[in-house]
C-alpha positions in Angstrom: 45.5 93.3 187.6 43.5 90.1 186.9 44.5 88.1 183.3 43.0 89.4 179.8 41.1 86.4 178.3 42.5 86.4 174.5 40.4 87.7 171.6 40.2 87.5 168.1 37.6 89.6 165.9 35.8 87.1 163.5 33.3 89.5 162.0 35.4 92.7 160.5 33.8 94.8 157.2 35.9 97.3 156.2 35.5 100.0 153.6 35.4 97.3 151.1 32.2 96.8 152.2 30.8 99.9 150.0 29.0 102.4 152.0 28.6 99.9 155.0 32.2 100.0 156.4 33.9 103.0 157.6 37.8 102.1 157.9 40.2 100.7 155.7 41.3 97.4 156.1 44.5 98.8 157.3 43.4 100.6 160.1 41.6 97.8 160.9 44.6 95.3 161.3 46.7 98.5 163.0 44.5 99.1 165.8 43.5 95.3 166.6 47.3 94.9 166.6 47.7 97.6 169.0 44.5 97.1 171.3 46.5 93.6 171.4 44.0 90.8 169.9 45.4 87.3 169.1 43.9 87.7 165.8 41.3 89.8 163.0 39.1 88.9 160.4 38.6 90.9 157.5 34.8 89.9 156.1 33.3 91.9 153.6 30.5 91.2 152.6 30.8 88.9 149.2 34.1 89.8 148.6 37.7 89.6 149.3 38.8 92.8 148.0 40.4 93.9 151.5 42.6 91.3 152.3 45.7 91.8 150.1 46.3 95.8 152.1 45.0 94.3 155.4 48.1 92.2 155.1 50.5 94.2 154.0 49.4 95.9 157.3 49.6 93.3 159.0 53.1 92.6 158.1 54.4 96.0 158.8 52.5 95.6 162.3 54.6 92.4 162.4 58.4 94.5 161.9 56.8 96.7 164.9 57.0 94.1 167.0 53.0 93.7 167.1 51.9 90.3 165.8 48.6 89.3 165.0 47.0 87.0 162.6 45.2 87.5 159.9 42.5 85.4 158.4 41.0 86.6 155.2 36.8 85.9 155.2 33.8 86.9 154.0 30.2 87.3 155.2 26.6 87.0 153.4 23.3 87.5 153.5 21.4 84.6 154.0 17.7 84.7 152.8 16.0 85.3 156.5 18.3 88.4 156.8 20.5 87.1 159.0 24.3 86.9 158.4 26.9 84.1 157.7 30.5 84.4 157.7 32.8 82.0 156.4 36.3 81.8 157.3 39.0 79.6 155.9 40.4 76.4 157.9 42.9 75.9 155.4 44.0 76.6 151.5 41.3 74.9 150.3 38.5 76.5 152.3 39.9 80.2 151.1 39.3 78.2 147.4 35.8 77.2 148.4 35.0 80.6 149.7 36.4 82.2 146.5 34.4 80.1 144.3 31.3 80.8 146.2 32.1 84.6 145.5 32.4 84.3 142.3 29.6 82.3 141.6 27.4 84.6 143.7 28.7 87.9 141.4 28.1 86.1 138.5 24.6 85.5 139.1 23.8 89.1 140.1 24.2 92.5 138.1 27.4 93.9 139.0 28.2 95.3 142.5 25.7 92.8 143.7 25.7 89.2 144.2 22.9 86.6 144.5 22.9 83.1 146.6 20.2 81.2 148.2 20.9 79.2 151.3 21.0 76.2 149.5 24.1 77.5 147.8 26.0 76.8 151.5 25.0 73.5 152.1 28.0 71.6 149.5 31.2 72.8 148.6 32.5 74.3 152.3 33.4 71.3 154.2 36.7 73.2 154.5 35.3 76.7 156.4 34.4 77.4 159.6 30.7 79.0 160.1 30.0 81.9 162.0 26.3 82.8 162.6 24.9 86.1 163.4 21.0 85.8 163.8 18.7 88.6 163.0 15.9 87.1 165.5 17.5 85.8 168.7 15.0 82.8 168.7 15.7 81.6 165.1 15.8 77.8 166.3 15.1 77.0 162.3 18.3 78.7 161.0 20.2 77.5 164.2 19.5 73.8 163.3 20.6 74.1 160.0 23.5 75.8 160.6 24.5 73.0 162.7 23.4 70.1 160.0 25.8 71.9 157.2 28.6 73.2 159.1 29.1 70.1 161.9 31.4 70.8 164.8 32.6 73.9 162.7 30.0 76.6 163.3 29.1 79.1 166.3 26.3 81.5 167.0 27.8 84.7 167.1 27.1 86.8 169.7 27.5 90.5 169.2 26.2 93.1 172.5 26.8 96.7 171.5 25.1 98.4 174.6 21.9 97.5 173.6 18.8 98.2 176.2 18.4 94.8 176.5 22.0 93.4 175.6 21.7 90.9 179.3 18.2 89.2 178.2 19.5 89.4 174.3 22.6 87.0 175.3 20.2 84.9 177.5 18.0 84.6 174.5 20.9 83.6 171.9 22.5 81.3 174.3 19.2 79.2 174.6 19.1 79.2 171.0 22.4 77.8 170.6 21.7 75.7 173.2 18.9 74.0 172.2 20.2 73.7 168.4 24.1 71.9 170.1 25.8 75.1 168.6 28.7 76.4 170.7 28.7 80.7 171.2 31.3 82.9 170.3 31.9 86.3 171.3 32.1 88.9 168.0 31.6 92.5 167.5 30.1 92.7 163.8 33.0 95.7 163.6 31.9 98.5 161.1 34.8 101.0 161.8 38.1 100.9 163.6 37.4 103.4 165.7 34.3 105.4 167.6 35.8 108.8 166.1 34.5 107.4 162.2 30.6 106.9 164.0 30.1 110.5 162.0 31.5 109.0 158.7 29.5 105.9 159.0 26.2 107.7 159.7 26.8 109.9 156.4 27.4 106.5 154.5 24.2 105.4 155.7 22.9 108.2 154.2 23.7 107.8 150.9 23.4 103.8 151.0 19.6 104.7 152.0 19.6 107.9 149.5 18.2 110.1 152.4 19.6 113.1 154.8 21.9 112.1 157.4 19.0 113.8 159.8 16.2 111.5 158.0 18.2 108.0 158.9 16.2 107.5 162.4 16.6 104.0 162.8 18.6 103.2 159.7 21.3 104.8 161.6 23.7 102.4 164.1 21.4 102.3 167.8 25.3 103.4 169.0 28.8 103.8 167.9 30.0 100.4 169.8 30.7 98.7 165.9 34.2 99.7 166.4 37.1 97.7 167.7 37.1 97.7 171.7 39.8 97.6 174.4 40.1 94.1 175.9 39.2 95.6 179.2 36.0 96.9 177.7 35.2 93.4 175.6 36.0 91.4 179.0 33.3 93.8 181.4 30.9 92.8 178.3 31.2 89.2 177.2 31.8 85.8 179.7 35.1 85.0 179.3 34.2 81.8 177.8 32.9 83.5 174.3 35.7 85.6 174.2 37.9 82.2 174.8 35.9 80.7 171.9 37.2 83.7 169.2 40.2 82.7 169.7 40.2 79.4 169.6 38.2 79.4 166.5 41.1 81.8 164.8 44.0 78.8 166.0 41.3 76.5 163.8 41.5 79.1 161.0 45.5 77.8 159.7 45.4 79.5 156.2 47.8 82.1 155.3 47.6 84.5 152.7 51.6 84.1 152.6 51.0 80.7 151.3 49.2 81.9 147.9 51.6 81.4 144.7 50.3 82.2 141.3 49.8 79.1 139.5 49.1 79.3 135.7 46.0 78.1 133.8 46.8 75.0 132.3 45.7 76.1 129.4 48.6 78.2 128.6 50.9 75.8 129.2 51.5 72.8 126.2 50.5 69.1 128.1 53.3 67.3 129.4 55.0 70.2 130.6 55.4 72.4 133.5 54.7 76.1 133.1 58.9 76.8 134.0 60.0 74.4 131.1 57.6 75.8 128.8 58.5 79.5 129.3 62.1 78.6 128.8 61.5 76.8 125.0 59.1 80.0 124.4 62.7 82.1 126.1 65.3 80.1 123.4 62.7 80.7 120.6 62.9 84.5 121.7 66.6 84.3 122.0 67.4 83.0 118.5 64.9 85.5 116.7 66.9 88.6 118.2 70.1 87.1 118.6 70.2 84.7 115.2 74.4 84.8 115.6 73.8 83.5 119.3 74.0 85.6 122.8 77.8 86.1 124.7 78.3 84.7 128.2 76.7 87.6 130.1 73.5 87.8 128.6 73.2 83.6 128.6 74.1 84.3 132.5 71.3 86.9 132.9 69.0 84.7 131.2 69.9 81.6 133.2 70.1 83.8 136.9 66.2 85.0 136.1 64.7 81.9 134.8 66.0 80.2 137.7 64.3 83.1 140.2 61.1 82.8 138.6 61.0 79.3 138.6 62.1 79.3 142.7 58.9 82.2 143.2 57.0 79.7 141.2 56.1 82.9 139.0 
């Protein structure tokens, strides 16, 4: 049995994505990690809302014995309809994407955001772009994709049985082509598996505030959003695209393990760190409810916990 190219999922809404995905980010990472993919990307749209249960998931995939990476993006709208997702190269992308969410809720009533293209082209020289066009000849889009996002952005290419999925790739790959963007392979995943095609359609539904029977063309063309078998993605994609997901997740080093809280500095006096100011505020506390002084233990207890906090950087 010939070799499985390695693949990663770079385009991934889950239920986060309200009324648009139909899995939770959980079952998400649980079956990529079984179907065996190198990696997953958890994108909702404007948000990062998913990513904290997606890796707890991911970590209890990890005592299975089933690793896979995680990489915590986002995707949006761009003003041609057509779909960008950002993913994190490092710490400081996942604090440029962050910033960019929050700056796009802030200008928008809530549960919605607002951001013109414009709003892309400064402040992300630490993501990785991944493009998914609306019009397969979009050469406009294309080219500035590739101005903003230099040697860190891909057209994505996403075939979900299409009637014209063999001409459609043709099309996207001249467009890349002439605009010097590499291709990736992605599946613009809307559930984790075929089996929630039912739930998806009734979400529709209400998203469009009509009968599931009324959706016509609203609805998915075919329940291939889902994540596929390897077997399946390899009969569907060259193997060089699907090469190309996962190469782009090995450029996507950012781990959600790496987040510590770190206080506003604000709170904390000037000239000191947040540890040696929650110890004066602790022996202030002490002498108020202790005014004859503390015994060994509790100085111990004291002592044992300000230590741990200060080693979690809490």
């Amino acid at each position: 049995m010939p070799t499985l190219p390695s693949y990663a999922e770079l385009v991934c809404a889950s239920n986060f994505s309200f009324l648009a995905g139909a899995s939770h980010p959980q079952e998400l990472v649980a079956r990529a990690a079984e179907l065996g993919y190198q990696a997953i990307a958890i994108t909702d749209e404007c948000s990062m809302a998913g990513v904290v249960r997606a890796l707890e998931e991911a970590q209890r995939c990890a005592v299975r014995g089933q690793t896979i990476q995680l990489i915590p993006g986002s995707s949006f709208r761009l003003e041609n309809g057509s779909r960008l997702v950002l993913l994190p190269a490092d710490h400081c992308g996942y604090t440029q994407i962050c910033t960019l969410i929050t700056r796009g809720r802030r200008h928008a009533p809530k549960g919605e955001y607002a951001l013109a293209d414009a709003d892309f082209e400064h402040g992300l020289d630490h993501c990785l772009a991944v493009w998914l066009p609306a019009d397969e000849d979009d050469l406009l889009t294309a080219h500035w994709l590739a101005t903003y996002f230099p040697d860190r952005s891909w057209l994505g290419a996403s075939l979900n049985l299409g009637p014209d999925d063999t001409a459609r790739l043709q099309r996207l790959l001249a467009t890349a082509r002439t605009a010097g963007l590499p291709v990736t392979a992605c599946g613009g995943v809307q559930m984790h598996a075929r089996s929630r095609r039912m739930l998806h359609d009734v979400l529709a539904a209400i998203r469009h505030g009509c009968t599931v029977a009324e959706l016509g063309y609203r609805a998915l063309p075919s329940g291939e959003r889902h994540l596929r078998r390897r077997e399946v993605l390899a009969s569907r994609f060259p193997a060089e695209l699907l090469a190309a997901s996962a190469a782009i997740a090995e450029r996507c080093r950012f781990r959600l393990e790496q987040l510590r809280y770190r206080y506003p500095r604000e709170v904390v006096p000037q000239g000191r760190s947040a540890i040696e100011h929650l110890r004066e505020l602790t022996e202030a506390g002490i002498r108020k409810r202790w005014p004859d002084g503390i015994d060994e233990r509790l100085r111990a207890q004291i002592e044992k916990e300000l230590q741990l906090i200060g080693e979690l950087r809490y």
